[in-house]
C-alpha positions in Angstrom: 12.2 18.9 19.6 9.5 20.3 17.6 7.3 17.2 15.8 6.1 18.5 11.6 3.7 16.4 10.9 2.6 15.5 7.1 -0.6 14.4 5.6 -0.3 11.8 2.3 -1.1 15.5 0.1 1.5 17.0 2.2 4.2 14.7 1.9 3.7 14.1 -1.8 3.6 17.7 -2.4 6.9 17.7 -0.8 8.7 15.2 -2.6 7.2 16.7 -6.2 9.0 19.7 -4.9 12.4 17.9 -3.7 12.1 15.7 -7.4 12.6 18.8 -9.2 15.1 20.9 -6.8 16.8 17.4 -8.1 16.1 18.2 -12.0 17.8 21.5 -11.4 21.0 20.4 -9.5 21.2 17.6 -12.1 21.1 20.1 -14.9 23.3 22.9 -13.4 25.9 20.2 -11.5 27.9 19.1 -14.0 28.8 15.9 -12.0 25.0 15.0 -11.5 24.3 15.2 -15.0 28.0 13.3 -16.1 27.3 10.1 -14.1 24.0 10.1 -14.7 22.6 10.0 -10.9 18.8 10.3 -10.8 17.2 13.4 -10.2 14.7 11.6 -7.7 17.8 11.0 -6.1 19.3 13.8 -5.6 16.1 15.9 -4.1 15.3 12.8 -2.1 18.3 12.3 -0.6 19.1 16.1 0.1 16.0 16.5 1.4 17.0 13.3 4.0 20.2 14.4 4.8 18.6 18.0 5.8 16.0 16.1 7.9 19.2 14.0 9.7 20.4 17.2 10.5 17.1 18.9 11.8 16.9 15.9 14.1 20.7 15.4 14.9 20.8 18.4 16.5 17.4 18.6 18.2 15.6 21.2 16.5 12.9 19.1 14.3 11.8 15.8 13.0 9.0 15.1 10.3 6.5 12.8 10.5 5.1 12.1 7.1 2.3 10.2 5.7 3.7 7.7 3.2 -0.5 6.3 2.4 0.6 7.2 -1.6 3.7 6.0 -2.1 2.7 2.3 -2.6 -0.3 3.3 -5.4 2.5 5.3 -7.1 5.0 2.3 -6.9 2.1 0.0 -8.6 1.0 2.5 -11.2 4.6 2.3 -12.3 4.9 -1.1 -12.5 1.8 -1.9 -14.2 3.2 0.4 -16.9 6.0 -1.6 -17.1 3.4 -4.6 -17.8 1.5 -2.6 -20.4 4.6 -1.7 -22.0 5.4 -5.7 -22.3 5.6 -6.5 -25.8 6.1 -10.3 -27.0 8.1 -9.4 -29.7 10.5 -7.9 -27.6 10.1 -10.6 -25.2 10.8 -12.8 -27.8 14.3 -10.8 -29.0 15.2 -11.1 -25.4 13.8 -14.1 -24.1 17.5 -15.5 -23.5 18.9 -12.0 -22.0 15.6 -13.2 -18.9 17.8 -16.4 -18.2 20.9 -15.2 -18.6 20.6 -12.6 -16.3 18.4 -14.7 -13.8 21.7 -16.5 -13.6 23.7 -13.7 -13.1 21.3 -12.9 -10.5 21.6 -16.0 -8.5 25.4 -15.7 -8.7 25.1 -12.5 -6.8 22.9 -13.7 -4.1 25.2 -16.7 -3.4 28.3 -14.2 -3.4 27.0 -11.5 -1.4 26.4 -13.8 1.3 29.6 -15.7 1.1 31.8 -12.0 1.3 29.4 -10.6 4.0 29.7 -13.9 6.4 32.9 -14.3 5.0 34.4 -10.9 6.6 32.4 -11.6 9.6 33.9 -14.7 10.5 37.5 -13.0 9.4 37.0 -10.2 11.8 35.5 -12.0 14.8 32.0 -11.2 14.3 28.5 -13.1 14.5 28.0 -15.2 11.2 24.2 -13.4 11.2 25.7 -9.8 10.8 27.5 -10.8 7.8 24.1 -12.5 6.8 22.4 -9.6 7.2 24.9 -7.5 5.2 24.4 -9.6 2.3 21.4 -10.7 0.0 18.9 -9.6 3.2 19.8 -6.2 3.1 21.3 -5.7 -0.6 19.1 -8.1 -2.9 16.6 -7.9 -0.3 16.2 -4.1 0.5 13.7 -2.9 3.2 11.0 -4.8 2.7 13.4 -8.2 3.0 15.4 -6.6 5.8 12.1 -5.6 7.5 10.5 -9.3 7.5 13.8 -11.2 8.6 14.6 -8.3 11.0 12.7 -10.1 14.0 13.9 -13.7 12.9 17.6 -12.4 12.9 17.0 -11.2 16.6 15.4 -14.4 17.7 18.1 -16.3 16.5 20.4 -14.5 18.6 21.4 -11.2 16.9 21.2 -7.9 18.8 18.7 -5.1 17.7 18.7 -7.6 14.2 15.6 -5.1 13.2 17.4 -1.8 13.5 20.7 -3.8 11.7 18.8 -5.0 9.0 17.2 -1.6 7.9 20.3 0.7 8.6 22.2 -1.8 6.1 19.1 -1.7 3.6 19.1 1.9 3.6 22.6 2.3 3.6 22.4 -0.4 -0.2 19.6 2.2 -1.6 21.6 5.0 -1.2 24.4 3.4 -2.8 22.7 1.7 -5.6 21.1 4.6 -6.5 24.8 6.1 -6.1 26.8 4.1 -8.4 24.5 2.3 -10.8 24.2 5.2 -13.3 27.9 6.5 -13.6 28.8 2.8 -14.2 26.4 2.6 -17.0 27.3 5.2 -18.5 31.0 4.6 -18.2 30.2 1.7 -20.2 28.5 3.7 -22.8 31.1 6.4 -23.5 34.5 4.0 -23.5 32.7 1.7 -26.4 30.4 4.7 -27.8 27.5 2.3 -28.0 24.1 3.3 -29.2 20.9 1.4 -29.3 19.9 -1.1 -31.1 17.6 -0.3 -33.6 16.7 -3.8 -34.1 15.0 -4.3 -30.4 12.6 -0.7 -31.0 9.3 -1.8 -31.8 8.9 1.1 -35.0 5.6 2.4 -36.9 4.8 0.4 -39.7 5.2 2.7 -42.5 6.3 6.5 -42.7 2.8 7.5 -42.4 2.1 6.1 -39.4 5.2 7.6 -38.0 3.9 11.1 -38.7 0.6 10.0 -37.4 2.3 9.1 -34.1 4.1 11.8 -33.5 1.5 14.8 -34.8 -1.2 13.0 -32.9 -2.0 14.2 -30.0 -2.6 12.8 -26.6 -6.2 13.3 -25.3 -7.9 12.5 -21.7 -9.7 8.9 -23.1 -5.9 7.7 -23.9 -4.6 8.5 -20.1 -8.7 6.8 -18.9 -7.9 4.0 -20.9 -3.9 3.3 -19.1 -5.7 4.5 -15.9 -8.5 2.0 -16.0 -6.0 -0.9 -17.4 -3.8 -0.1 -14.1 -6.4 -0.1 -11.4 -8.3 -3.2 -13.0 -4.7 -5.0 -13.2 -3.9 -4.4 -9.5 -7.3 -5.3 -8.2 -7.0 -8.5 -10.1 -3.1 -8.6 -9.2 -4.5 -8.5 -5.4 -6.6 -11.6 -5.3 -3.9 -13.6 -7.5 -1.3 -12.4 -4.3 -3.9 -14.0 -1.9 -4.6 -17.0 -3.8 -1.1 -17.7 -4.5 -0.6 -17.0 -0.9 -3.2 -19.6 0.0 -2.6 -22.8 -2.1 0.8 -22.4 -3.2 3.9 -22.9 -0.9 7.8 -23.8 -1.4 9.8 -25.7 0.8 7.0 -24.8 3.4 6.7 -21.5 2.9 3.7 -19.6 1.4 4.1 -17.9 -1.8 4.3 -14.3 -0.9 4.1 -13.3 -4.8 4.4 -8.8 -4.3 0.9 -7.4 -6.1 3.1 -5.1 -8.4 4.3 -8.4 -10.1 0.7 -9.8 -10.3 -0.4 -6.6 -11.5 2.4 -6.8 -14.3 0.9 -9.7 -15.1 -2.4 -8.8 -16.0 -1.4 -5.6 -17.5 1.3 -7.8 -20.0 -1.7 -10.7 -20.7 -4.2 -7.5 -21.9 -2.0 -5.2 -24.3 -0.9 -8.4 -25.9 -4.3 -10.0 -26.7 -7.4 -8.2 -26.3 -5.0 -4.3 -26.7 -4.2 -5.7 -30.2 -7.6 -5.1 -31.0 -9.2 -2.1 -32.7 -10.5 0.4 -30.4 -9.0 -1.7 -27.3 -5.2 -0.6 -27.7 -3.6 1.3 -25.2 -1.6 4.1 -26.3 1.8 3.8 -25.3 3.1 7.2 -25.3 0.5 7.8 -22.5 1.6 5.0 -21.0 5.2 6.2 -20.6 4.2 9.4 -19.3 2.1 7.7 -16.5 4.7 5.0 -15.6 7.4 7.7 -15.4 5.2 9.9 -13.6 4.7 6.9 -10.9 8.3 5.9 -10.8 9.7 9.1 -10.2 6.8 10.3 -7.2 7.5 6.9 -5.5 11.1 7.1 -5.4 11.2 10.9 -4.2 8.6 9.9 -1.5 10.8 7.0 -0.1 13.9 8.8 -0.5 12.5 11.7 1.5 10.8 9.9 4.3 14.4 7.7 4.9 15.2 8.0 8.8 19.1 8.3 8.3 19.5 8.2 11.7 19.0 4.8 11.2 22.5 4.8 9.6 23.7 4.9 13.0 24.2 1.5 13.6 26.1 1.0 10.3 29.3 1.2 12.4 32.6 -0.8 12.7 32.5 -4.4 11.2 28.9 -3.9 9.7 30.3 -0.4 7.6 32.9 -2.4 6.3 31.2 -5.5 5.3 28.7 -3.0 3.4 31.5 -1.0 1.6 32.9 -4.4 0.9 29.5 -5.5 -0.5 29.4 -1.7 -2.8 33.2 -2.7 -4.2 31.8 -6.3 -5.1 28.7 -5.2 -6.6 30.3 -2.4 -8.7 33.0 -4.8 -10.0 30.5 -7.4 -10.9 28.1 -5.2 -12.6 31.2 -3.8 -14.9 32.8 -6.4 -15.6 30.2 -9.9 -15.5 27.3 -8.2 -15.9 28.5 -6.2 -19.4 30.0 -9.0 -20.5 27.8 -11.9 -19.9 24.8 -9.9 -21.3 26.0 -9.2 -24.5 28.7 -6.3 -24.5 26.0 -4.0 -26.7 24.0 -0.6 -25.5 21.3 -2.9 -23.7 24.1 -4.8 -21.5 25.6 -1.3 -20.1 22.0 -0.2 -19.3 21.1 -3.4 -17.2 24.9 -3.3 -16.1 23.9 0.4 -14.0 20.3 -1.0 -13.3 21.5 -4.0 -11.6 23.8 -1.9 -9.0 20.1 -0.6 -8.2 18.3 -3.5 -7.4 21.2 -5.4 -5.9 21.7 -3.1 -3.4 18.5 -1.8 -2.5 15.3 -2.3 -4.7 13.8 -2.7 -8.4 12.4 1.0 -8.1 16.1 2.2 -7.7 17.2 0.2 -10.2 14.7 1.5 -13.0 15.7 5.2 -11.7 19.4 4.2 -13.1 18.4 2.7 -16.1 15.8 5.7 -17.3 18.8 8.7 -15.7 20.7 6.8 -18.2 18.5 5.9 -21.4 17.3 9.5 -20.6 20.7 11.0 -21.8 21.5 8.0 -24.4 18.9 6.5 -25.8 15.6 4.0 -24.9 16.4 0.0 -24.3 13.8 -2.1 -24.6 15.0 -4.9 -24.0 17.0 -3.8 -20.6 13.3 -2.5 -19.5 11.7 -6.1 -20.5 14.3 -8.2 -18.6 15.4 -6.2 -15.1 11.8 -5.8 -13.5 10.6 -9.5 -14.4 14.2 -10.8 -12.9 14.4 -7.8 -10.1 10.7 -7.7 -8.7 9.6 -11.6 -9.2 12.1 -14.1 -9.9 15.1 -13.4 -7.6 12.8 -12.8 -4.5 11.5 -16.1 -4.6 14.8 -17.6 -5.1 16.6 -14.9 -2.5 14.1 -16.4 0.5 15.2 -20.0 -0.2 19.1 -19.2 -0.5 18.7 -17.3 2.6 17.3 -19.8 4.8 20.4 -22.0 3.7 22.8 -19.8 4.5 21.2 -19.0 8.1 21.6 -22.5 8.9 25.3 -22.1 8.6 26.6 -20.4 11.9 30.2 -19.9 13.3 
């Protein structure tokens, strides 16, 4: 089998192409474009699925280079901090708990069904562990660190397990979160709310914005505010890492979050100031710019041969675990967050993140605001709960749940 090997120019080049094979089926696929999958998504994953054949049948298998697809993950996510206002975190300070709550709830229950239907059809109590908030909640980077654990407490190939089920919520997320969103959407017709966009304060700085145009020192100035956020974000990781521990174990805090942090403390105190504010159309562009890159590079570099051991019990468990999370996003997720425009968006985006990771979970929310409308608040409160909060909580519910075995 011939070996094509990738360098990090190579690789990206390649999913930049796949990103937009998946603009064009999304706009020329009707079904794409209905249920609002993300274009990242659809490239990505075609490109995968050719690659599973290719190796399948012993013809090829790549070998790419992945060195980019982290600084592309954090340029997005700073973004996300730059783009944190306080007076939307203000308007949605309450949506933060209530959907940390909600988030909690679905930890606990994925772990209950996934052990659940492993005791009910004579399996090991850790497979149904590792089909719940490891793998869905969790995603690779969960399923990668508990992997080893789950094998030294007495699950076979628990490494393999835990990253065929990951891979197998990513796809899914990615899958269902945006035609649920929108379904949402079109049976209420809801539109955004007008009250949560943070708008120009007079006409003439509305036609300001928009006729102004975007020069090089406006991208240096989102560039510089990135890089100097994640090299700070870097040493808060390690110091938090060092001092800081709960229930015994370190606080592994990710750098994107620290990086948020920064970025959010800047834009709103010294970026109110004249000549120190970041514009935040150039912003968008470079956040959406990194989102999209880093989800076409992971989605293209996704061994689906790893899928393999998705069989039997663990396949139903996980299909069990895509009904439950649809369901809940629909129906307690809409509901509990308001019923309004914002509620439908985090109701796609948490299908994302639930099942897989934050990045998937943004990529519903913009394939969706893309085709409806921006929500502000939905873009506030999913990557503080989704990338920080839940993590921490998702390790310590976890190591409760693997004490329980039958």
């Amino acid at each position: 089998m011939h070996t094509i090997s990738t360098n990090m120019m190579q690789t990206t080049a390649i999913a930049i192409v796949m990103l937009y094979v998946g603009k064009f089926l999304r706009k020329n696929v009707n079904f794409f474009d209905r249920f609002c999958i993300p274009a990242p998504v659809i490239g990505g994953f075609l490109f995968a699925i050719i690659h599973l054949i290719l190796k399948s049948s012993g013809i090829a298998t790549f070998e790419m280079d992945t060195t980019l697809k982290d600084p592309f993950m954090m340029v997005f996510f700073a973004s996300i901090g730059i783009g944190a206002n306080l007076e939307t975190l203000k308007k949605g300070g309450k949506g933060f708990v209530l959907f940390l709550i909600l988030s909690v709830i679905l930890v606990a229950f994925q772990n209950i069904i996934g052990m659940g239907l492993a005791k009910l059809i004579g399996q090991n109590s850790l497979l149904g562990l590792v089909c719940g908030s490891i793998t869905m909640v969790g995603g690779h980077g969960t399923a990668g660190a508990w992997g080893p654990e789950l094998e030294a407490m007495g699950l076979p190939a628990g490494e393999v397990v835990a990253l065929a089920g990951a891979t197998f919520g990513v796809i899914m997320g990615s899958l269902i979160g945006g035609p649920i969103g929108s379904a949402r959407i079109k049976r209420h017709n809801l539109k955004p709310n007008p009250e949560l966009l943070v708008e120009p304060d007079s006409e003439e700085e509305a036609i300001i914005e928009k006729d102004h145009p975007l020069l090089v020192d406006d991208f240096l100035k989102v560039f510089a505010l990135i890089f100097i956020s994640v090299g700070l974000g870097a040493i808060l990781k390690q110091f938090l890492y060092d001092h800081v521990s709960i229930v015994g174990t370190p606080l592994n805090l990710p750098e994107y979050v620290a990086a948020m942090i920064f970025a959010a403390i800047y834009v709103n105190t010294i970026g109110k100031k004249d000549g120190w504010e970041i514009n935040q159309r150039a912003n968008d562009i470079c956040g959406a710019m990194g989102l999209n890159i880093f989800l076409s590079i992971a989605l293209i570099t996704l061994d689906l041969t790893q899928l393999k051991a998705v069989a039997g019990p663990m396949l139903i468990i996980l299909f069990a675990q895509t009904v439950f999370m649809a369901l809940f996003s629909y129906f307690v997720t809409y509901k509990v967050m308001g019923s309004d425009y914002d509620a439908a968006v985090l109701a796609g985006g948490m299908c994302g993140f639930g099942m897989g990771a934050t990045y998937n979970a943004l990529a519903n929310m913009d394939a969706i605001t893309e085709k409806y409308g921006p929500a502000p608040k939905a873009y506030f409160i999913l990557p503080m709960v989704g990338a920080f909060a839940i993590d921490i909580i998702n390790v310590l519910i976890i190591t409760v749940f693997a004490q329980i075995t039958f």
